[in-house]
C-alpha positions as CSV (number, residue, x, y, z in Angstrom):
1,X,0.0,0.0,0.0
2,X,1.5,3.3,-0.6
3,X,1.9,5.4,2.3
4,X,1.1,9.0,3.1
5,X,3.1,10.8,4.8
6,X,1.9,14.4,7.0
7,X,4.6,16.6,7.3
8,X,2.5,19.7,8.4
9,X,0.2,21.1,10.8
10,X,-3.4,19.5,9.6
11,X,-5.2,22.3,11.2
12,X,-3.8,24.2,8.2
13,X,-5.3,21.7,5.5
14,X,-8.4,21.8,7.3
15,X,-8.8,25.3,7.6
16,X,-8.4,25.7,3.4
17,X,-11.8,23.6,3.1
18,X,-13.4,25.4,5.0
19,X,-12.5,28.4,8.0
20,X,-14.9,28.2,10.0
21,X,-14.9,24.5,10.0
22,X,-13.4,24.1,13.7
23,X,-15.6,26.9,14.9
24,X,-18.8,25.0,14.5
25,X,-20.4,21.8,16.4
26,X,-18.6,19.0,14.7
27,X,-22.1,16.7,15.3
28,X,-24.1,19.6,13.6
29,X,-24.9,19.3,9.9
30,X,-23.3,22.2,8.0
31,X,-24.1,23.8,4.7
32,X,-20.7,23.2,2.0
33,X,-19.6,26.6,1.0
34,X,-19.1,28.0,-2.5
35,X,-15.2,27.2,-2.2
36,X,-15.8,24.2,-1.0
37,X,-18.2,23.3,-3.8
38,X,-15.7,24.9,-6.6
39,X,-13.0,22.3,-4.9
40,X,-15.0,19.7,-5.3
41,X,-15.8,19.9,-8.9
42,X,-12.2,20.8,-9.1
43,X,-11.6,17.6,-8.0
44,X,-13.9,15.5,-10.3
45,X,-12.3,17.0,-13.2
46,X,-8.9,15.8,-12.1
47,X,-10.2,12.2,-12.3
48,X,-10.7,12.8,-16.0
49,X,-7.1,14.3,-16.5
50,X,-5.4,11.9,-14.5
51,X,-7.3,8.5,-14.3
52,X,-9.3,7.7,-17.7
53,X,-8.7,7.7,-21.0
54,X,-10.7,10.7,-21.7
55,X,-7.7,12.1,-20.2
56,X,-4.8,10.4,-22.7
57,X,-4.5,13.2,-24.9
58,X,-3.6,15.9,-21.6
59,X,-1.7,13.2,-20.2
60,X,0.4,13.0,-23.8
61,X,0.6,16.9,-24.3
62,X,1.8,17.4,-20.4
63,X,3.1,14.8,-18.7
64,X,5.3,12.6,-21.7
65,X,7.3,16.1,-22.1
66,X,8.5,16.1,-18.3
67,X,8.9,11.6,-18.5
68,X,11.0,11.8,-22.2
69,X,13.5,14.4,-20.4
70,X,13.9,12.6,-17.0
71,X,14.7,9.2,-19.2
72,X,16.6,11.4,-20.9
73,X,18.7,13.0,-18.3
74,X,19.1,9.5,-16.3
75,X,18.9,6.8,-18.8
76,X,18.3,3.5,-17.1
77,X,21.2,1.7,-19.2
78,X,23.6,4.1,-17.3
79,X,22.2,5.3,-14.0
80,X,20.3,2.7,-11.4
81,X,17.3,4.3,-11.8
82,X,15.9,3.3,-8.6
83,X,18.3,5.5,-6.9
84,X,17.2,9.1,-8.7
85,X,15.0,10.7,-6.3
86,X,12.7,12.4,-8.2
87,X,10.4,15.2,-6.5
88,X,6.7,16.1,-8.2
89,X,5.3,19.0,-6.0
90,X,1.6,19.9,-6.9
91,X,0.9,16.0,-7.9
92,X,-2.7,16.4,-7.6
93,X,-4.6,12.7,-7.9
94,X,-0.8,11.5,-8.4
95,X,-0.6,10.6,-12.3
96,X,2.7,11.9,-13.0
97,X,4.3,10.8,-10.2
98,X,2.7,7.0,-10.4
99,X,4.2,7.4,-13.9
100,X,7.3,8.1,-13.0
101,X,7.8,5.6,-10.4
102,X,6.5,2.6,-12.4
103,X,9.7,3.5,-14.8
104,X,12.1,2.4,-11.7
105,X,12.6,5.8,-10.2
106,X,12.8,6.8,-6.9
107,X,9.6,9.3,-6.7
108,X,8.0,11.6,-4.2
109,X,4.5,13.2,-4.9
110,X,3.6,16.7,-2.9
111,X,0.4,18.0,-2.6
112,X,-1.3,20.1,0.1
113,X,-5.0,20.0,-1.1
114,X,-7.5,18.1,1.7
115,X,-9.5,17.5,-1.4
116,X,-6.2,15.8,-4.1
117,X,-4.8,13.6,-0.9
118,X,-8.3,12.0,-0.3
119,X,-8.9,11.5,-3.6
120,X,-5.5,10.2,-4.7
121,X,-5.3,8.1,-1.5
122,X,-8.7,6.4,-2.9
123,X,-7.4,6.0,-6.2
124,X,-3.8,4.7,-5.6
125,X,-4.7,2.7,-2.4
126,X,-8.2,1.4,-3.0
127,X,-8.9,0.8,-6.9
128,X,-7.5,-2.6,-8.1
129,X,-9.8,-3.1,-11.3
130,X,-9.6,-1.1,-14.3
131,X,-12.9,0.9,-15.3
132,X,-14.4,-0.5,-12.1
133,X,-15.4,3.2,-11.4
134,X,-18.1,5.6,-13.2
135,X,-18.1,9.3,-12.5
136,X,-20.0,12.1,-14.4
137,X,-17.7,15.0,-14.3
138,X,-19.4,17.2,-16.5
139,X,-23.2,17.3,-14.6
140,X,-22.5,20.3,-13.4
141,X,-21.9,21.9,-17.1
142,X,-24.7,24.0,-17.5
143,X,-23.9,26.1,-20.5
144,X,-21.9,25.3,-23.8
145,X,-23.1,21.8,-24.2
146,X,-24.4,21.2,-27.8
147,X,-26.0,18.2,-26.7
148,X,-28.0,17.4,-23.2
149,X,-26.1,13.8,-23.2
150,X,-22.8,15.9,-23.4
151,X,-24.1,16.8,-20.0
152,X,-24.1,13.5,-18.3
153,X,-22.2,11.7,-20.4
154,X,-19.9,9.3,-17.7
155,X,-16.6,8.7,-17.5
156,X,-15.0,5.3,-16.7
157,X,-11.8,5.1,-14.2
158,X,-8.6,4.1,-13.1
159,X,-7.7,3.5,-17.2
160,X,-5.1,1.3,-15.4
161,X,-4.1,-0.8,-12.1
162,X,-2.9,1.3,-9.6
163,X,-2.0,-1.3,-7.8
164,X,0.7,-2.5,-10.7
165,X,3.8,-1.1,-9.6
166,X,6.3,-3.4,-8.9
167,X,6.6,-4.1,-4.8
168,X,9.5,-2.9,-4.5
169,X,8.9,0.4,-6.4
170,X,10.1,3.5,-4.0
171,X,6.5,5.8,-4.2
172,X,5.3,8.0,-2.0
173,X,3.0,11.0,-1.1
174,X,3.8,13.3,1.4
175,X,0.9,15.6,2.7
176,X,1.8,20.0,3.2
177,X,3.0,22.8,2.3
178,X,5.7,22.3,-0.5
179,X,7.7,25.3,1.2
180,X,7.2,24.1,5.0
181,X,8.0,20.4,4.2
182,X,11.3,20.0,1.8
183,X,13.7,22.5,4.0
184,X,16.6,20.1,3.7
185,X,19.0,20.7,1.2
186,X,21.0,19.1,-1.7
187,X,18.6,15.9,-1.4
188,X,16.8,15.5,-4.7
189,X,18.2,14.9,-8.3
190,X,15.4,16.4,-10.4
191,X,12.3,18.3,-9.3
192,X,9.4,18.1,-12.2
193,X,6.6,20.3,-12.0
194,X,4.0,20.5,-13.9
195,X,0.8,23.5,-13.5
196,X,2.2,24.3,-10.4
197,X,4.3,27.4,-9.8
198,X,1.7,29.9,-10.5
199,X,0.2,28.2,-7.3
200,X,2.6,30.4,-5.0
201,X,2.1,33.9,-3.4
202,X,5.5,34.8,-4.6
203,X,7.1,32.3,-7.5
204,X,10.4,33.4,-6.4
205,X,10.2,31.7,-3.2
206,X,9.4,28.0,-5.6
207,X,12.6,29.2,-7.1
208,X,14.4,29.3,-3.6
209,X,13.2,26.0,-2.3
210,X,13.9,24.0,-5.6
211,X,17.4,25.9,-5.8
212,X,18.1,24.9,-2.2
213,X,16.8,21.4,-2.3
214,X,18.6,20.1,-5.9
215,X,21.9,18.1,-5.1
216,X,24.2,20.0,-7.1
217,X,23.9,18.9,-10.8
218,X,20.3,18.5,-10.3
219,X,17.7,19.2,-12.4
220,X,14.4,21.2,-12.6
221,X,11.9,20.0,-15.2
222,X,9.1,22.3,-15.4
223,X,6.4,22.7,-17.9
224,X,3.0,25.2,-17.4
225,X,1.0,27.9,-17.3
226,X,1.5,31.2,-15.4
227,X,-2.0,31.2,-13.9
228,X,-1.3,33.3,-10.7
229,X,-3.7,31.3,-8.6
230,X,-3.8,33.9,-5.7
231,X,-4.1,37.1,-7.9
232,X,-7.9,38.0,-7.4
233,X,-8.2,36.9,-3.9
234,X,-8.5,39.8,-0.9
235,X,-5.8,39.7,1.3
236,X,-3.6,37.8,0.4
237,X,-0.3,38.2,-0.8
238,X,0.2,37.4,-4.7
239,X,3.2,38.4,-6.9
240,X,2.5,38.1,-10.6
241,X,5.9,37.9,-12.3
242,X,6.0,37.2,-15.9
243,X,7.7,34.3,-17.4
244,X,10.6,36.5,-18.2
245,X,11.2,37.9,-14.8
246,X,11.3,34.5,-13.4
247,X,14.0,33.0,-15.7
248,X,15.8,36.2,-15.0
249,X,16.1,35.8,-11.6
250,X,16.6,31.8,-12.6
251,X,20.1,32.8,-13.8
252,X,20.8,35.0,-11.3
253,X,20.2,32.1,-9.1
254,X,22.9,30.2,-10.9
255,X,20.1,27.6,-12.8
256,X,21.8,26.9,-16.5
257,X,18.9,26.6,-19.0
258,X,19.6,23.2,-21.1
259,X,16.4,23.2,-22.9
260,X,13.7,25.8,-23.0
261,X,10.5,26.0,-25.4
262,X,8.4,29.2,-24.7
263,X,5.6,27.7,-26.8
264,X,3.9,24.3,-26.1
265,X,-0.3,24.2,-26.3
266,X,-2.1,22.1,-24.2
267,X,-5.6,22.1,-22.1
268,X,-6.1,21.7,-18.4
269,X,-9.7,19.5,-17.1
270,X,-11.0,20.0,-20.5
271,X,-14.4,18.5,-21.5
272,X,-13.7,17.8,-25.1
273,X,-17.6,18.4,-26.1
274,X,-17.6,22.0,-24.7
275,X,-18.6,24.6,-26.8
276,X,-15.9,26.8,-24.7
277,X,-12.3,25.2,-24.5
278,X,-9.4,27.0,-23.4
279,X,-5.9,26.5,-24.4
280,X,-2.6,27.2,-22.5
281,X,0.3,28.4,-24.1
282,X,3.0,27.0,-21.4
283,X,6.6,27.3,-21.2
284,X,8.4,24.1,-20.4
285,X,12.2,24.3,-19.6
286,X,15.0,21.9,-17.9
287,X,17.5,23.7,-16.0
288,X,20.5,22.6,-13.9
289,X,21.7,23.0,-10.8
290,X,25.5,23.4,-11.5
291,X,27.7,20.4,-10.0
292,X,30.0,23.2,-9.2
293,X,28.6,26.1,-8.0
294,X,31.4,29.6,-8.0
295,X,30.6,32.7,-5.9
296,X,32.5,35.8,-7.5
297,X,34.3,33.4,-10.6
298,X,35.3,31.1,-7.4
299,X,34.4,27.6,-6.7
300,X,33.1,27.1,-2.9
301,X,34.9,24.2,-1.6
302,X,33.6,24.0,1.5
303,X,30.6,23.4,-0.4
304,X,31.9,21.1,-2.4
305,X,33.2,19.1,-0.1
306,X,30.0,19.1,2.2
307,X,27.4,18.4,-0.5
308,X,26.4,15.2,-1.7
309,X,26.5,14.9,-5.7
310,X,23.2,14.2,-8.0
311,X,22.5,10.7,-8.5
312,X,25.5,9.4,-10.4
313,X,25.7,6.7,-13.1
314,X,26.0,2.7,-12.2
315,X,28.9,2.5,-15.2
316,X,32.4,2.4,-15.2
317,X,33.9,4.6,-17.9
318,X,34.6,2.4,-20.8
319,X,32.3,-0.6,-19.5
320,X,29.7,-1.8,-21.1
321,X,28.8,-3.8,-18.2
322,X,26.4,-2.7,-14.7
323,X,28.7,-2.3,-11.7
């Protein structure tokens, strides 16, 4: 069974479904708020994206991208794979992570939404059969459908086993705040994300953490939107950089861009008989954490010598042979 981990104060998960949730009689029936309610459909949709194979084509457009660069960068003929820790902050119901997991590596999903952990916890821990499920993600469509069936038409999930992963595949989900939960540093060799940086107040602290917790010559696959999620809420904090600003202060960091596309279309929860469908225009990059990091055109030895390298290949130069 795949475990969960919580690394961060559940009164905060709670308090995003709802805030006045421990303020009322827990025996009392309550009323689900308009938030809640928008989370919930939210959360329909993601089975769609994530679990059927309505939701192939997304899964194609965002997902194989971030996959084809990880083989990529650690191919399994010269790296043992199962010893790449890969990060996925924002995993939602836990696709991309499952994904990359049942390819041998070491994975870590992150997400911090009440509403993603008990659905992915249902899906990855309780579904055995495929198409055992039927949801109707759509019945709450009430404009743009051409036809009422496109209304409640059903969709059919998991698409496949969840339970398939080899036993002893290294997967797991850790519950909280991507900031508040990976402090440590120079302990992952790629961080992939995917829809999620426009999820922060202030991008440029994503940029910190994933600087600080890449072993040097790690990698940061990212590929997305920049959908400030915080930008039309009262009181709170939201910085709206644009995609240009953030790769400035990228470099600044020290990340070296080793591929970049500024270009790449793809939808988010789409229902494909919509008479409304939106399409992103994301950026997807992978950039590296130098091996050897220099501070005024000078290595740092002391951190050289303290810091423990990225993942490193399981073949002896000139073999042909696994060590």
């Amino acid at each position: 069974m795949l475990s969960y981990v919580q690394c961060s104060l559940p009164l905060k998960f709670c308090a995003a479904i709802s805030p006045s949730f421990y303020q009322e009689d827990p025996r009392k029936a309550r009323t689900s708020s308009t938030f809640d309610m928008d989370k919930l459909k939210s959360t329909i949709k993601q089975f769609v994206r994530d679990w059927s194979e309505a939701g192939q084509p997304e899964r194609e457009s965002c997902y194989k991208p971030i996959i084809q660069e990880i083989q990529r960068l650690f191919p399994s003929d010269q790296y043992d794979v199962s010893k790449v820790s890969v990060l996925v902050p924002g995993a939602g119901l836990g696709r991309l992570a499952w994904e990359i997991a049942r390819l041998g590596y070491a994975c870590q999903g992150n997400e911090w939404s009440f509403f993603m952990l008990f659905s992915s916890n249902f899906v990855l821990n309780r579904c055995e059969e495929e198409n055992a499920l039927t949801l109707y993600p759509w019945i709450h469509q009430f404009s743009n459908n051409k036809k009422s069936s496109d209304q409640t038409r059903p969709i059919r999930f998991p698409d496949v086993n969840p339970q398939s992963l080899p036993l002893n595949t290294d997967f797991s989900m850790v519950a909280g705040d991507f900031m508040e939960v990976y402090s440590e540093s120079e302990c992952w060799d790629c961080v992939a994300t995917c829809f999620f940086i426009d999820t922060a107040n202030n991008v440029l602290e994503y940029v910190d953490t994933i600087w600080n917790i890449l072993k040097p010559g790690g990698v940061w696959i990212n590929l997305g939107p920049l959908l400030y999620h915080f930008e039309s809420i009262a009181n709170e904090l939201s910085i709206e950089l644009s995609y240009e600003d953030i790769r400035t202060a990228m470099i600044k960091y020290g990340f070296l861009f080793e591929v970049e596309k500024e270009s790449m279309q793809t939808t988010y929860t789409e229902n494909e008989c919509s008479m409304l469908r939106y399409i992103y225009d994301c950026v997807f990059f992978v950039a590296r954490k130098p091996s050897e990091l220099q501070f005024n055109g000078q290595e740092d030895e002391k951190h050289q010598h303290n810091s423990p390298p990225a993942a490193k290949s399981s073949r002896r130069e000139g073999s042909n042979r696994l060590t």
